[in-house]
N, C-alpha and C positions, 0 to 999 in steps of 0.2 A: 683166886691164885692160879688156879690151873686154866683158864679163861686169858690171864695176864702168861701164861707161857707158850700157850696154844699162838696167839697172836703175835708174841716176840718172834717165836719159829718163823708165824708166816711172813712178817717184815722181812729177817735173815735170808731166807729162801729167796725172796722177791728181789732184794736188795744182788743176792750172788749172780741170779738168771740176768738181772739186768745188766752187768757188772759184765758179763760175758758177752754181750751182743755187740758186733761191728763188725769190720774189717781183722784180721788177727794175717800175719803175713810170718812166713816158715820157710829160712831157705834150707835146701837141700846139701850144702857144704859145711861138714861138720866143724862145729864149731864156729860157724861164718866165718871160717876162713879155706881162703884158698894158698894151695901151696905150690908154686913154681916149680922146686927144686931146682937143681942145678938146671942153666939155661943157657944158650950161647947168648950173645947179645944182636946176633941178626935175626935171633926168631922173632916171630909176629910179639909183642904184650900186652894182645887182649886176651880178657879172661872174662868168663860169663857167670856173674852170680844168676842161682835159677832158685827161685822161691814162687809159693802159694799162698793163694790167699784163703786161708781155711775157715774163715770167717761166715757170718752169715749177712754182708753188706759190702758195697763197692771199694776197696784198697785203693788209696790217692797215692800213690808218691810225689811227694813235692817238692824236695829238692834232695841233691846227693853232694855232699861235699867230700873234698879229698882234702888231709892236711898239706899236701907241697904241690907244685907245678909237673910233677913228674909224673904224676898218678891224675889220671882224665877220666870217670865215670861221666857214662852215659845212661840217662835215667827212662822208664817210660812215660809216654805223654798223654795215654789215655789210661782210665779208672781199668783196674785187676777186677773181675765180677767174682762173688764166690767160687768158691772150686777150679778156680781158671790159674794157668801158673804164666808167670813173667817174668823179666831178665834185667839185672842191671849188669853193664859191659862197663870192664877195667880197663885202661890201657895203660901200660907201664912204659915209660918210653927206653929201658932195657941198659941202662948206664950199668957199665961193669961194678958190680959188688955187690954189697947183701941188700935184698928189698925187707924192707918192714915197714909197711905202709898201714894207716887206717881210715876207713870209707864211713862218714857218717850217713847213713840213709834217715832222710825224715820224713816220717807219712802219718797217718792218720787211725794207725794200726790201735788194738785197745788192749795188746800181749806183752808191749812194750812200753818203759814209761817212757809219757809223752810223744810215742809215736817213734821212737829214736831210735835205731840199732847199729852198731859198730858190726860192720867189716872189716876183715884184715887181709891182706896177700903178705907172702912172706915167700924167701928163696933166695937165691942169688945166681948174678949173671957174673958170664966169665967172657973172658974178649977173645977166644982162639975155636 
């Protein structure tokens, strides 16, 4: 009995440590989201998500979708190495009124399911 629990442990353990190992990606913007605030609508609407790859193997991002024409992510095109941090750029094209946008990032990350994480920008432009 005590032989059949010793070895369940060691499965458990085995099973967690491997469970952990890849790519794991962490932005820097709380809550993954960024906030515009109030904005004119002549300022620039890019905005820079900045994240890490805290992982212990290369972060793929592989695509970035935005839900409408208004909102353009720009993803990177080569592998995040552990420890190394990188940037996916927003650009809002700044139409007067409230932004509430959301950025699907899809990578290969092993902290997220399926690799997926929701961005949001939020704020509002004014025309004066």
């Amino acid at each position: 009995m005590k032989k059949n629990i010793i070895l369940l442990a060691i499965i458990l353990i085995s099973t967690i440590s491997f469970a952990q190992n890849g790519p794991k990606i962490i932005f820097s913007a709380k809550d993954n989201t960024i906030d515009y605030g109030t904005v004119n609508k002549t300022e620039n609407g890019a905005r820079d998500f900045i994240f890490t790859n805290t992982g212990n193997a290369p972060l793929i991002i592989t695509n970035v979708l935005s839900t409408c024409g208004c909102t353009v992510p720009t993803k990177p095109e080569e592998p995040i190495m552990p420890g190394k941090t990188g940037k996916i750029t927003v650009k809002y094209n700044m139409a007067p009124g409230p932004i509430r946008k959301t950025i699907t990032v899809e990578s290969n990350a092993v902290n997220y399911d399926n690799g997926r994480v929701a961005l949001k920008i939020k704020g509002e432009v004014v025309s004066n």
